[in-house]
C-alpha positions in Angstrom: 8.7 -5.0 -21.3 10.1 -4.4 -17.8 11.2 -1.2 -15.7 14.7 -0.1 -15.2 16.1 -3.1 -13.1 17.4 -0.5 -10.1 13.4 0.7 -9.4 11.8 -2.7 -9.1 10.9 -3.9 -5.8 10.8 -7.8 -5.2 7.9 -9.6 -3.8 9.0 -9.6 0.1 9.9 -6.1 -0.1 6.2 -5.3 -1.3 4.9 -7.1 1.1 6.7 -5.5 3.8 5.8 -2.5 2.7 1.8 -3.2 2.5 2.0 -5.2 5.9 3.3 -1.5 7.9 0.6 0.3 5.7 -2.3 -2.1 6.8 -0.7 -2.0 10.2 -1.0 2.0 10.5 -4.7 1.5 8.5 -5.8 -0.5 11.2 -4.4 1.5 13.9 -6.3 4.8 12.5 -9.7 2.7 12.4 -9.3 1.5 15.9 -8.8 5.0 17.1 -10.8 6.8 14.8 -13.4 4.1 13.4 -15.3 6.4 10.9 -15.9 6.0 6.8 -12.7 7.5 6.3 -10.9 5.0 8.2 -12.6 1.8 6.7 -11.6 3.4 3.2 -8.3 3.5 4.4 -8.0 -0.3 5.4 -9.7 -1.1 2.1 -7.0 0.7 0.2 -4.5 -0.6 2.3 -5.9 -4.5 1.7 -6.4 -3.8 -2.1 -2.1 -3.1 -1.9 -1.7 -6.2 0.1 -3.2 -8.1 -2.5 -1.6 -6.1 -5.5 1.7 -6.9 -4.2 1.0 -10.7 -3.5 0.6 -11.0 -7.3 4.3 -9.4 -7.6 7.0 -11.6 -8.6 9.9 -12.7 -5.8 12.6 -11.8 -8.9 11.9 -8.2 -9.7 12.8 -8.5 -13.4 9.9 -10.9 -13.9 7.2 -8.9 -12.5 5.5 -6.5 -15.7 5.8 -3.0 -15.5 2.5 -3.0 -15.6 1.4 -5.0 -13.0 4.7 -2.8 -10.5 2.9 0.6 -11.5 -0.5 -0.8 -10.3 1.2 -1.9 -7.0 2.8 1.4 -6.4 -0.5 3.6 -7.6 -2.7 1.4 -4.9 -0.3 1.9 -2.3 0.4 5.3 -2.8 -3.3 6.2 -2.5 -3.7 3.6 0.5 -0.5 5.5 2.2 -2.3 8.9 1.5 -5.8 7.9 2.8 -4.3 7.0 6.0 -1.9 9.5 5.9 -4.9 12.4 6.1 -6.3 10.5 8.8 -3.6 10.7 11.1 -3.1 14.4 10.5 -7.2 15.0 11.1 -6.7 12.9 14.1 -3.5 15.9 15.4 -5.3 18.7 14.0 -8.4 18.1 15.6 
């Protein structure tokens, strides 16, 4: 069973995606490396790898195995996302 064709994200797109997350990861460990930060680039690598499993043709790729994708990099974006507003606030 697959996801409505117009919310699937091919492969690249992903990848893309998880590339500027791990980018902004590693950026918040170089400037801030604490536990937090290492999390963060975990998360962010655990996405990356999620989304290298993905399928270039979106309608191939399980619904499953999208959501899975999406949940890791939403938490990956949001880890790094509280680090960069603990890095402004304080």
């Amino acid at each position: 069973m697959t996801a409505d064709a117009s919310k699937l994200v091919p492969r690249s797109r992903a990848m893309q995606r998880c590339r500027r997350l791990l980018d902004w990861a590693m950026r918040q460990f170089c400037a801030l490396p604490c536990a937090g930060a290492r999390n963060a680039v975990e998360l962010a690598m655990e996405a990356v790898q999620l989304a290298d499993r993905l399928q270039e043709d979106p309608g191939c790729n399980q619904e499953g195995q999208l959501r899975c994708w999406e949940d890791a990099w939403l938490v990956a974006h949001l880890a790094v996302y509280r680090l960069a507003r603990h890095r402004r606030e304080g």
